[in-house]
C-alpha positions in Angstrom: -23.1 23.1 19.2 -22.8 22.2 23.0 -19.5 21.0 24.7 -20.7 17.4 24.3 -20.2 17.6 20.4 -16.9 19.2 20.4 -15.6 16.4 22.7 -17.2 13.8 20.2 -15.5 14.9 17.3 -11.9 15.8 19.3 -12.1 12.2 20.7 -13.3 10.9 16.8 -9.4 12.9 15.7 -7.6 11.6 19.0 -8.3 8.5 18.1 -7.2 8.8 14.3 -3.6 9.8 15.5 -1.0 6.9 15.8 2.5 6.9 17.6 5.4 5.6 16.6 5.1 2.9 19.2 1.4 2.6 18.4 2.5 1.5 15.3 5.6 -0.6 16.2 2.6 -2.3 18.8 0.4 -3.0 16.2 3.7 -3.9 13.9 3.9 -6.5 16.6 0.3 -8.0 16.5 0.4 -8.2 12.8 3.5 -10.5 13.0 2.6 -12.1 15.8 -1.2 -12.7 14.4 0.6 -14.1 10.8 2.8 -16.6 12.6 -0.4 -18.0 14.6 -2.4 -18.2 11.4 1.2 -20.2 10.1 1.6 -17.0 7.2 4.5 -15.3 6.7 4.3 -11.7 7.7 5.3 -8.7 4.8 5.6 -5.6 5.1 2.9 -5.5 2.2 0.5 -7.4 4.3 1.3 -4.7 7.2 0.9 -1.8 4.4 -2.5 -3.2 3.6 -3.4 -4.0 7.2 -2.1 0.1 8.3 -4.5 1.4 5.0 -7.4 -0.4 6.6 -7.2 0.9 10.1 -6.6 4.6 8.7 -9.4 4.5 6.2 -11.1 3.3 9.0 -10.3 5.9 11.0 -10.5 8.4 8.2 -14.5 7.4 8.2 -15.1 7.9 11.8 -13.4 10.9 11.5 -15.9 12.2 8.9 -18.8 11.2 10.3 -17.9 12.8 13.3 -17.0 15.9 11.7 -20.0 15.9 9.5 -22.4 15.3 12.4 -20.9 18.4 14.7 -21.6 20.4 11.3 -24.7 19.4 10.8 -25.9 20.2 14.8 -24.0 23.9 14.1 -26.2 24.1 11.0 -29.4 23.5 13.6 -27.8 25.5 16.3 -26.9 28.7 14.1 -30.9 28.3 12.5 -32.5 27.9 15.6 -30.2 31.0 17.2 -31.2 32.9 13.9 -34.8 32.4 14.3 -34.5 33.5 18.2 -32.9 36.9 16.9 -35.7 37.6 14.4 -38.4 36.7 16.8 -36.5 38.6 19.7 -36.6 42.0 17.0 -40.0 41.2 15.8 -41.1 41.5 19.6 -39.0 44.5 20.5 -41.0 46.3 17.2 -43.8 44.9 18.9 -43.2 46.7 22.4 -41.8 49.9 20.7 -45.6 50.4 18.8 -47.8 49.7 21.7 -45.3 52.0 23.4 -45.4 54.7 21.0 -49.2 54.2 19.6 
């Protein structure tokens, strides 16, 4: 897994993580979004609208993680497969060597 994949899936859990003021913020546009649309804003509505955004977030956070398993999966076969062939060759070297 190259550097590239670890900053995907740190950036995928960076931007899971909510503040306190990210939350009052987005507090603010749910109010603010409710009065435009002439609704009244509850703290139900903001419940539901918070759920979304995390389970939101919850499934780009899982995708992210799955993929940088998935490429460690490749990477760890692959490196495997370089071992074995790098042995197989050294047993190679050390019969003509020896014959």
């Amino acid at each position: 897994m190259d550097r590239q994949d670890y900053n995907d899936a740190e950036r995928a859990v960076d931007q899971t993580k909510w503040t306190v003021n990210d939350y009052a913020d987005r507090a603010k546009d749910y109010i603010r979004e409710e009065k435009r649309n002439n609704r009244v804003a509850t703290s139900e509505g903001w419940m539901a609208r918070a759920k979304e955004n995390i389970r939101d977030a919850w499934e780009d956070t899982k995708d992210a993680v799955s993929d940088a398993w998935e490429k460690t999966k490749d990477w760890t076969d692959d490196a495997a497969d370089d071992v074995k062939d790098a042995g197989e060759d050294v047993r190679a070297e050390w019969r003509k060597s020896t014959n």
